[in-house]
N, C-alpha and C positions, 0 to 999 in steps of 0.2 A: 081188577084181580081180586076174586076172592079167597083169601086166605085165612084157614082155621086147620086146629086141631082136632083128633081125634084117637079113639082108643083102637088099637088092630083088631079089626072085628073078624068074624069068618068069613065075611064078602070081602074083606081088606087082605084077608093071611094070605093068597095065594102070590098076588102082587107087591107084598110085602117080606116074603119067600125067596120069591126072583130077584128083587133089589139083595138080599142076603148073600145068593150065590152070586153076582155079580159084585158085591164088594169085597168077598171073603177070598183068600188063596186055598184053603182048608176050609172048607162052610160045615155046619150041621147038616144035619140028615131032617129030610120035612118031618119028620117024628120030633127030633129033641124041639125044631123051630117052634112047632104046633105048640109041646109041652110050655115052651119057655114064654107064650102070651097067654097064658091061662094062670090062677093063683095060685103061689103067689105073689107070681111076678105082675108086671103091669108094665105095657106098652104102647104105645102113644105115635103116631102115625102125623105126618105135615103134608095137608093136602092143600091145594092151589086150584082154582076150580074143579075140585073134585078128583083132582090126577093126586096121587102121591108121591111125594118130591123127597122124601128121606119118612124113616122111623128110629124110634130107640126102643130095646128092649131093658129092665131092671128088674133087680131082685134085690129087697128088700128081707135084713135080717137085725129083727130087734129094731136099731135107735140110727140105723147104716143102712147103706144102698148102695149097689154097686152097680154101674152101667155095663150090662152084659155087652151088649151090639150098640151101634150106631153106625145110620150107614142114609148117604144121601146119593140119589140116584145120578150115575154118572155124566149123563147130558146136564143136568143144571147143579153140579157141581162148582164151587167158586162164587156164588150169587148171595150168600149170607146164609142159608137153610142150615147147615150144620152148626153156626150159631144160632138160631134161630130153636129148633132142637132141644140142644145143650142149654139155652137158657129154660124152657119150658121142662126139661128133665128137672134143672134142680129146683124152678118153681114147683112141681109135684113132688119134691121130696122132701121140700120145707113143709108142703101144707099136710105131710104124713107125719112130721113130728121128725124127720130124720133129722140126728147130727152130724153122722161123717159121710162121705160120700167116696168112694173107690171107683177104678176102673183100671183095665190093661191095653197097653195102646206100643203096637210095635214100633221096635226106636227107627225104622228107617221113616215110619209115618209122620213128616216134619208136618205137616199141616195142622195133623191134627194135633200131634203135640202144643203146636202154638195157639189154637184156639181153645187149648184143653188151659195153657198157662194164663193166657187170657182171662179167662172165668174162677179165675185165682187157686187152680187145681196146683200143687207141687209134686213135685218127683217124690216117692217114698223109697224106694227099691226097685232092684234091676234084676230081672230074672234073665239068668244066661241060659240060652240055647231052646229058649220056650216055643218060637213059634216056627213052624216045617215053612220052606219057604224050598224054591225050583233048586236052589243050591245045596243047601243043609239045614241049619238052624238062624234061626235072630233069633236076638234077646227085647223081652218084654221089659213096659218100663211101669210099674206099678204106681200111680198118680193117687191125691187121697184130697178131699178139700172138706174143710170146716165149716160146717152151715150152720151150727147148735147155739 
């Protein structure tokens, strides 16, 4: 099993796209996706013989980073890829010089919340009624970890 990273390239965006609408309840539009892997963001793709098994998207501001998307493709979900990921996100945002690191991760999301506390991310704040969901609203939970 070869396994490597890579940067979402434009042979990778469209593939990388469809994992977005498939993880998201509300996704972007191929426009902001497209906008959001060009600078100044930077995004980073886990391929496994060449297939793509998750990405993340970040944006970087000043001496912070914040994890826009992360999203591991549904069939091999549960395997360790979204820590696998998550560790490689904040190895790249140590070697940018980042100190703090953000992200918003819905509260019904226990998964990922637990592998987010895992990798020593805390709760910061909780934003009521942030994300459209088949019902009405959830509340986001604003996570923050110190790398500096």
């Amino acid at each position: 099993m070869d396994l490597e990273f890579s940067a979402v390239t434009s042979d990778l965006n469209q593939t990388c796209f469809d994992l977005h609408v498939q993880g998201q309840f509300s996704p972007w539009s191929k426009r902001i996706f497209d906008d959001c892997i060009t600078p100044p963001y930077f995004a980073n793709c886990l391929l496994i013989d060449e297939q793509v098994m998750g990405y993340y998207i970040a944006m970087p501001v000043l001496d912070e980073v914040t994890l826009m998307d992360i999203v591991v493709d549904r069939k091999f979900q549960g395997k360790g890829y979204g820590k696998r990921l998550l560790e490689h996100f904040i190895k790249a945002c140590s070697s940018k010089n980042a100190v703090q690191l953000w992200l918003e991760v819905r509260e019904s999301n226990k998964a990922a919340i637990y592998l987010y506390e895992q990798q020593g991310f805390v709760l910061i704040e909780q934003r009521k009624n942030y994300y459209p969901t088949a019902s009405g609203k959830e509340d986001a939970l604003i996570m923050g970890l110190y790398i500096g």
